[in-house]
C-alpha positions in Angstrom: -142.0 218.3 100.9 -142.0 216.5 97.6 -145.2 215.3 95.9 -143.7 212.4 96.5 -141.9 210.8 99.2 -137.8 211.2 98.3 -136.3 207.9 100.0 -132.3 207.5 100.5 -130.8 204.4 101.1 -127.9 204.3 103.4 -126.1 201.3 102.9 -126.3 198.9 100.0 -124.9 195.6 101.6 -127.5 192.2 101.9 -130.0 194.2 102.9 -130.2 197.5 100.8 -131.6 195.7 97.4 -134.5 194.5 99.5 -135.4 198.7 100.6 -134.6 199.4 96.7 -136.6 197.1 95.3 -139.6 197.2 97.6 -139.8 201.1 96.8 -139.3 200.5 93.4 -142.5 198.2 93.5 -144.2 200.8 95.1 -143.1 203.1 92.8 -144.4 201.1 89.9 -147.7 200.7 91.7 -148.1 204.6 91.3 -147.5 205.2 94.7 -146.2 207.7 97.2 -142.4 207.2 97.1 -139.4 208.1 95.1 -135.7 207.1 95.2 -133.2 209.4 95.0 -130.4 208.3 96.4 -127.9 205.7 98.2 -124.9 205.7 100.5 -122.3 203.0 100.8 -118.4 203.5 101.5 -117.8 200.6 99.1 -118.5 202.2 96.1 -119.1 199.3 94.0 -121.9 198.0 96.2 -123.4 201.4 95.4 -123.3 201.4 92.0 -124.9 198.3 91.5 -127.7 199.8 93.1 -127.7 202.4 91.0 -127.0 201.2 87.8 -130.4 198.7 88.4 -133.1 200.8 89.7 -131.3 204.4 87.4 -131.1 206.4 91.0 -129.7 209.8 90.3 -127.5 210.6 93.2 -124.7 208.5 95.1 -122.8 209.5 98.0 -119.6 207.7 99.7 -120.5 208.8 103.3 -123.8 208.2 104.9 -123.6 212.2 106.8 -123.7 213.2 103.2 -126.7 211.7 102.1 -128.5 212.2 105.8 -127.6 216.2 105.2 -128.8 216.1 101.2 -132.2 218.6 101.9 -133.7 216.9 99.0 -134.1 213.8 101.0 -137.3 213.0 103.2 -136.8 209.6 104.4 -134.0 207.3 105.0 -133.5 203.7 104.9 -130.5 202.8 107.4 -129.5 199.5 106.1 -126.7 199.2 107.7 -124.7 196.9 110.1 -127.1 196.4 113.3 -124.2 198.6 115.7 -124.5 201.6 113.6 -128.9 201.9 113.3 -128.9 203.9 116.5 -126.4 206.3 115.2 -127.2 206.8 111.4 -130.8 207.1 112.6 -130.7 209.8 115.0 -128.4 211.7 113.4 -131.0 211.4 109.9 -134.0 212.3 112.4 -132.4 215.4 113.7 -131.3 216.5 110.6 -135.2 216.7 109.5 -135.5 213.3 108.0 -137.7 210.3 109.0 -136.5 206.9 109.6 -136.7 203.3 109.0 -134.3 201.1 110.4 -133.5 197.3 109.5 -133.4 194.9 111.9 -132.4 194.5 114.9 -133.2 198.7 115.8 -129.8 198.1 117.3 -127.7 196.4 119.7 -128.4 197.5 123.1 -131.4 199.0 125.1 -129.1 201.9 125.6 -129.1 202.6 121.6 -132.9 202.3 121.2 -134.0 204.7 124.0 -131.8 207.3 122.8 -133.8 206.6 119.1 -136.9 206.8 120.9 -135.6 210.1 122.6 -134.6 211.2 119.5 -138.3 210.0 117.5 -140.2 212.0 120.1 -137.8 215.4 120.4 -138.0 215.8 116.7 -141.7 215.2 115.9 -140.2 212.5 112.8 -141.7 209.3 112.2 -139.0 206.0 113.2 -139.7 202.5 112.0 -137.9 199.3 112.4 -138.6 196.8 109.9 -140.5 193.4 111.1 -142.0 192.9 107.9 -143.1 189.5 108.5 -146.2 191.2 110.8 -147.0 192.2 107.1 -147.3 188.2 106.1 -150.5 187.1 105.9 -149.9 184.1 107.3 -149.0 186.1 110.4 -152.3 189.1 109.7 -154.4 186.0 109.5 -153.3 184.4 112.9 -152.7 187.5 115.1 -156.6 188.4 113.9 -157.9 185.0 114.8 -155.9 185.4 118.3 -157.6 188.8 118.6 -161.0 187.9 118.1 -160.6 184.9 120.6 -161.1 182.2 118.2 -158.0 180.4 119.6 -159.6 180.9 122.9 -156.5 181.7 125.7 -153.2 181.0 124.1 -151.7 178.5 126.4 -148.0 177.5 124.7 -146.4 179.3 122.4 -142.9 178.0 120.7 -140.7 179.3 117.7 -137.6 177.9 116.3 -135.3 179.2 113.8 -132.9 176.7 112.7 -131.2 177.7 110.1 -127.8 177.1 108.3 -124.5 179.8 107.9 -121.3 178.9 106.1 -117.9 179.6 108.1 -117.5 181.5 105.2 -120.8 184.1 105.7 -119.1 185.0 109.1 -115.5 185.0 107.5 -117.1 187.5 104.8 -117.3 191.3 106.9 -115.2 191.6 110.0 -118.5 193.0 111.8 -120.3 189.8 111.2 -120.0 187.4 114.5 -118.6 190.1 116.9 -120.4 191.6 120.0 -119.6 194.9 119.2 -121.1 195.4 115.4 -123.8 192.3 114.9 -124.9 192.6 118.7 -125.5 188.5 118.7 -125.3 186.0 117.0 -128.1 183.3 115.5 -131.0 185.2 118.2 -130.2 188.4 117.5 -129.4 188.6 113.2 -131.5 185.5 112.2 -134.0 185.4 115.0 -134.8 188.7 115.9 -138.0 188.7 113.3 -139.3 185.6 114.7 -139.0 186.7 118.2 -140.8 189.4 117.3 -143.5 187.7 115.8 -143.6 185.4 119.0 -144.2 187.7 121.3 -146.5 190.2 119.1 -149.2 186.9 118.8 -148.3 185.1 122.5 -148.6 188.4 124.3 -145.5 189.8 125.3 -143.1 187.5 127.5 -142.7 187.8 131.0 -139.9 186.0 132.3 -137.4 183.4 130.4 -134.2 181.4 131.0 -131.6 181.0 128.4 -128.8 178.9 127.1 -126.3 179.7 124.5 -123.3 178.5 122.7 -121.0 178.8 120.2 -121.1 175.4 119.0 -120.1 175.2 115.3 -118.3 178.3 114.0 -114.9 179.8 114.4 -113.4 182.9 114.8 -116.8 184.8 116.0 -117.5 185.6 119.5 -121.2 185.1 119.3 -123.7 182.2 119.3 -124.4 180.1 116.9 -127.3 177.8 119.3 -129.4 179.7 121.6 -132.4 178.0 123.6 -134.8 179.9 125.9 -138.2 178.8 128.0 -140.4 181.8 128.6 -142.9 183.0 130.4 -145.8 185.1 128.2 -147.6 187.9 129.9 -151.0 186.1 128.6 -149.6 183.5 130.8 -148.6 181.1 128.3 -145.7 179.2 128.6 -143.2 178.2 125.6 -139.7 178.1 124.1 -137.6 179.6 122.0 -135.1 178.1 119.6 -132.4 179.5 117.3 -129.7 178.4 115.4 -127.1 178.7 112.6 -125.4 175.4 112.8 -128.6 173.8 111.4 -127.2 171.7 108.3 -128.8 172.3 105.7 -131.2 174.8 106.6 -134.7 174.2 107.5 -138.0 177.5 107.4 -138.8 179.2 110.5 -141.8 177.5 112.6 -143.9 179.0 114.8 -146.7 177.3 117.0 -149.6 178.8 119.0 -151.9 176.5 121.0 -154.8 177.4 122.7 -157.6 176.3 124.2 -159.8 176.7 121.3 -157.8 176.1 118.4 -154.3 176.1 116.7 -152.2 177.7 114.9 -148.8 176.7 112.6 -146.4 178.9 111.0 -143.8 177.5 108.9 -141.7 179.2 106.4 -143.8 182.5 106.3 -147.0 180.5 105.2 -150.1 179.2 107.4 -149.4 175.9 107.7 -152.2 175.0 109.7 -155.0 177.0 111.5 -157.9 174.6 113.2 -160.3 175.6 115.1 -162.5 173.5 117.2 -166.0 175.1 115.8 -164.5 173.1 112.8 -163.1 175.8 110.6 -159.4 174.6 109.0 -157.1 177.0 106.8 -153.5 175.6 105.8 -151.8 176.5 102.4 -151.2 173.9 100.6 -148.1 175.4 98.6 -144.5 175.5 99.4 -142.1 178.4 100.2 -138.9 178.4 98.4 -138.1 181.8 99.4 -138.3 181.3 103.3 -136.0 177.5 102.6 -133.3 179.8 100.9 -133.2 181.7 103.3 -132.7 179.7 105.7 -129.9 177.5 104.0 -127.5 180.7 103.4 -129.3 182.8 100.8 -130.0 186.3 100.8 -133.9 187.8 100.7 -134.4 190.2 98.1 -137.7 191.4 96.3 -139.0 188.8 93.8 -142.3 188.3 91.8 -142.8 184.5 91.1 -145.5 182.5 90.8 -144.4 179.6 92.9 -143.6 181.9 95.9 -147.7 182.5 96.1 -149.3 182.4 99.5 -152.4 180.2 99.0 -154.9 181.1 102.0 -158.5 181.0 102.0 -160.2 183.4 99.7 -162.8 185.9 101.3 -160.4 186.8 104.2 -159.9 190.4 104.4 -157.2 189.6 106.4 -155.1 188.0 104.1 -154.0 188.5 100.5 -154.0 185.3 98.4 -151.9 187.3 95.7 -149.4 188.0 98.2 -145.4 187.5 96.8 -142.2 187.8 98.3 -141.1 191.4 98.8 -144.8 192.5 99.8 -144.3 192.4 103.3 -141.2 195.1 102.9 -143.5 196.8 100.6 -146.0 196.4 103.0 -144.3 198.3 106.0 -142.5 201.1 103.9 -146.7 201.9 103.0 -147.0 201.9 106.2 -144.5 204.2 107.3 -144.9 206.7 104.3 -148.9 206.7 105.7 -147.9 207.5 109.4 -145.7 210.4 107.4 -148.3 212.0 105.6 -151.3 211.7 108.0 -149.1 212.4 111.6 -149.9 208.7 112.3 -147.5 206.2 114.2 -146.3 203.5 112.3 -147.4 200.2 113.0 -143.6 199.1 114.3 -142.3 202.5 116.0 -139.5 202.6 118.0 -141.5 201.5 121.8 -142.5 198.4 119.4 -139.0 197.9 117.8 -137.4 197.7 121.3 -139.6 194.6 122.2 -137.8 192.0 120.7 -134.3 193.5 121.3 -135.0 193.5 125.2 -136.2 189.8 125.0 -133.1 188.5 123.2 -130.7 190.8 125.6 -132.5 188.9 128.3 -131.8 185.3 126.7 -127.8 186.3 126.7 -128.1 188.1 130.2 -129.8 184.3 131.6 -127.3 182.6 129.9 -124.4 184.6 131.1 -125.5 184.3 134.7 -127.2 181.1 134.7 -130.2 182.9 136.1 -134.3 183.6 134.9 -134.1 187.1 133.9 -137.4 189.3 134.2 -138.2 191.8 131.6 
């Protein structure tokens, strides 16, 4: 292996400028990661990768870049349908692996990742990089250390905003059989992760779904769910595209001791009955553009600034948009080089995927569904 870790970037759609430029921030920060190359069928998307970051190699089929020996790690940014398959095929071919979100479409597709992750001894990931906000390090250690006492509700909405024309634009986006889902599974999945990685795991839910505002996709755009958590909290689950105009992901913890807000990636509010408060008092563009249509990529501006309370080892008051990808890729390449487990392997990427698989099952059949 390298002296440093040689990344390639299999697909360089919405998603692939986030993996380029988070490595290149680590990159810039002296650290241990390099990128070599990217994959793309649609040339042009490619080149605009490489022309930006100056990548040396380019490759028009993903098998070629997954057999390049040159190559240590991939980053499979491509549509949710195809994880399970680029993956597995770069982890027996000697590379590790971090996936995008969702780590794919069934249950099916994610044990045989997790077959695959433990027959060839190579580190998977699947990106939840919002565990990485420090919003979300600060609550989940204030959970842990029982300062919220037992979590007793839990609730998380997503309700967000997509154009006819974001569906209209890839004939994989809004079908079953390439984007798995539709508002739960593409917009929500990081938010039900982060839902059940603070409440506890859930238990037990009951779902509603429907396609409510968008033609020509076979998936939802409004999904609702009430859960059981295994702490044995209760709560819901909301998540939507047909939002107008777009409003920041909000997540809400309550226990008996204290609570805690998420909105739009920041802490909005964390009070405690010993007296202790924390909120940020700044906004987040990046999370509202997000939610109104835009695409996330790696930026550095001031206003995008997490504002938490200084002193915390938990959180990172310098914190920008992009860190959290940054974040989890340093977290991956350390699992690589000390035979570690990354913080979201593939037993922790499956967690999410079987709760929103539930949400359709319960909807389907109009019955509670127990994971």
């Amino acid at each position: 292996m390298a002296d440093k870790l040689r990344f390639g970037i299999i697909g360089c759609g919405a998603i692939g400028p986030t993996h380029a430029g988070a490595l290149r921030q680590i990159e810039e920060r002296g650290g241990d990661a390099e990128m070599v190359a990217v994959a793309d069928p649609v040339a042009e998307r490619a080149q605009k990768l490489v022309d930006k970051y100056g990548i040396g190699r380019v490759y028009g089929d993903y098998a070629d870049l997954i057999a390049d020996p040159e190559i240590d790690a991939v980053c499979v940014c491509t549509p949710s349908g195809m994880h399970a398959d680029h993956a597995v095929a770069a982890l027996r071919a000697g590379k590790h692996a971090i996936i995008e979100k969702p780590m794919d479409i069934s249950l099916e597709a994610c044990d045989r990742l997790i077959a695959a992750e433990e027959e060839t001894g190579k580190k998977l990931a699947v990106v939840s990089q919002h565990r990485w906000d420090a919003a979300s390090v600060l609550v989940k250690q204030a959970i842990d250390e029982g300062k919220l006492g037992r979590i007793v509700l839990a609730d998380a909405s997503v309700k967000w905003w997509r154009t006819q024309g974001y569906y209209d634009s890839g004939d994989w986006r809004g079908t079953w059989a390439m984007d798995g889902g539709g508002a739960l599974m593409n917009q929500g999945v990081h938010t039900v992760d982060l839902l059940q990685w603070l409440a506890g795991g859930v238990e037990s839910l009951s779902a509603y779904t429907r396609t409510a505002a968008h033609e020509r996709i076979e998936v939802e755009d409004v999904a609702v769910a009430a859960l059981t958590f295994r702490s044995g909290a209760v709560g819901t689950l909301t998540a939507t595209t047909a939002a107008w105009d777009g409003f920041p992901v909000k997540i809400d913890i309550y226990g008996t001791e204290g609570t805690a807000i998420i909105e739009g990636d920041r802490l909005k509010l964390l009070k405690l009955k010993t007296g202790e408060e924390f909120k940020s008092e700044e906004s987040a563009a990046h999370a509202l553009s997000v939610a109104k249509g835009g695409t996330a990529s790696v930026k550095d501006q001031a206003e995008t600034r997490l504002n938490v309370p200084t002193g915390n080892a938990a959180a990172d008051p310098g914190a920008v948009w992009g860190d959290a990808h940054r974040a989890q890729i340093e977290d991956f390449i350390k699992a690589i080089r000390e035979d570690g487990r990354p913080l979201i392997d593939g037993r922790e990427g499956r967690k999410p995927l079987e709760i929103i698989l539930g949400v359709y099952q319960s909807s389907r059949t109009g019955q509670p569904v127990t994971l």
